[in-house]
N, C-alpha and C positions, 0 to 999 in steps of 0.2 A: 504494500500500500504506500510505502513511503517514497516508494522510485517512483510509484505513479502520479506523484505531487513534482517529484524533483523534474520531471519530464515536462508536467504541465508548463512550472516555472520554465524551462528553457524555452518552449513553444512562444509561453508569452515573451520573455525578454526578446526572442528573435523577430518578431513581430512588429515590437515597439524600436529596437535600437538600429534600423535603418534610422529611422526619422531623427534620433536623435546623435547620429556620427555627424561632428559637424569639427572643421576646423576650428581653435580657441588658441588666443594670445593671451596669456595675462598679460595686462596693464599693470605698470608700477601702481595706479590708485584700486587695485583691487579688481577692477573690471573686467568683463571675459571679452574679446573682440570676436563675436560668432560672424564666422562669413560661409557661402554656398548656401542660405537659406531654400533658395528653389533646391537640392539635392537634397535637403534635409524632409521635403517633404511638405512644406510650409509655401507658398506664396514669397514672391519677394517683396511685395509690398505689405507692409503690417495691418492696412484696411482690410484686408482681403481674407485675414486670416480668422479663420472659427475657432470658438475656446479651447477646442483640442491644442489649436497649434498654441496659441498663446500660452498656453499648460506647458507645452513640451518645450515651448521657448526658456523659459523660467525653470523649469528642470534642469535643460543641457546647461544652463548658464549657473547650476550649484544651487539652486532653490527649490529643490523636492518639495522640502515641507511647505511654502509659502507659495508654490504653484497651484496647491489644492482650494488655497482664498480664492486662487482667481476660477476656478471651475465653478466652485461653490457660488461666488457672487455672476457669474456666466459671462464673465469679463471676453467680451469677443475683439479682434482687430482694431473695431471702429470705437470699442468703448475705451480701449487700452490708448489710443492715441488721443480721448478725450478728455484724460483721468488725469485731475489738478495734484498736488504734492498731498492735500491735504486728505484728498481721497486714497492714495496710498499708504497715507502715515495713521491715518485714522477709520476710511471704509470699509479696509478689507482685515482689520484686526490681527494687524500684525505685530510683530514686537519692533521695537524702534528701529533698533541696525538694520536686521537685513529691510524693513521697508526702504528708511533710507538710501541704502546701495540700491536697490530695486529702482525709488525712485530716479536716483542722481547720473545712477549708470545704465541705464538699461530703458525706462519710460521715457524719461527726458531726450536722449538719444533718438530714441526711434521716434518722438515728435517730431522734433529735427530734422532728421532725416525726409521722413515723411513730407514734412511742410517743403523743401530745398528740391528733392526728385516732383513734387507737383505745383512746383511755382512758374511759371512762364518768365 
C-alpha cells in the first residue's frame, strides 16, 4: 500500500514540475529572476494568466506556502496586476516578510513590466 502512494506522488510531481522548471537568478536583494515563462506553461503576459499559473508562479519563485493565499482568494492574472501593496500586506493574510518580498519583488515587477510591454 505504501508504494502505491509513493507512485501516486511521482505521477503527481511529474505532472506539475514541467510547469514549474523555469530558469532563476538570485538577485543580490533576494529576488528570483524567472525567465521562459511561455515554457513554463504560463502565458507571457501576467493578464493572461488563470490562478493556477499565478499559484505556480509564487511557488517556483520559493513561496509554496503563501501561493495557496493567492488560490484561496482566486487571485487571477488581471487581479495580480491590480493588487495595491496594501492588498498584499494585508488581503491575503500573510505574514509581513514574505508579503513584502512578494510585494517589492515579484507584484510590483510584473506591474511594471506589464504597464512598459502595453504602452505605445
Amino acid at each position: 500500500m505504501m508504494e502505491g502512494r509513493g507512485e501516486f506522488a511521482e505521477v503527481k510531481e511529474t505532472s506539475i514540475l514541467p510547469m514549474l522548471t523555469v530558469d532563476m537568478e538570485n538577485k543580490e536583494n533576494g529576488s528570483l529572476d524567472v525567465k521562459n515563462s511561455v515554457e513554463n506553461g504560463r502565458p507571457l503576459d501576467p493578464a493572461d494568466w488563470a490562478v493556477i499559473d499565478v499559484v505556480n508562479y509564487f511557488r517556483t519563485a520559493g513561496f509554496e506556502e503563501q501561493a495557496n493565499a493567492f488560490q484561496e482568494q482566486e487571485i487571477d492574472g488581471k487581479s495580480l496586476l491590480l493588487m495595491t501593496r496594501n492588498d498584499v500586506l494585508t488581503g491575503l493574510s500573510l505574514k509581513l516578510g514574505p508579503a513584502l518580498k512578494i510585494y517589492e519583488y515579484h507584484v510590483k515587477p510584473l506591474q511594471t513590466q506589464h504597464l512598459k510591454n502595453n504602452s505605445l
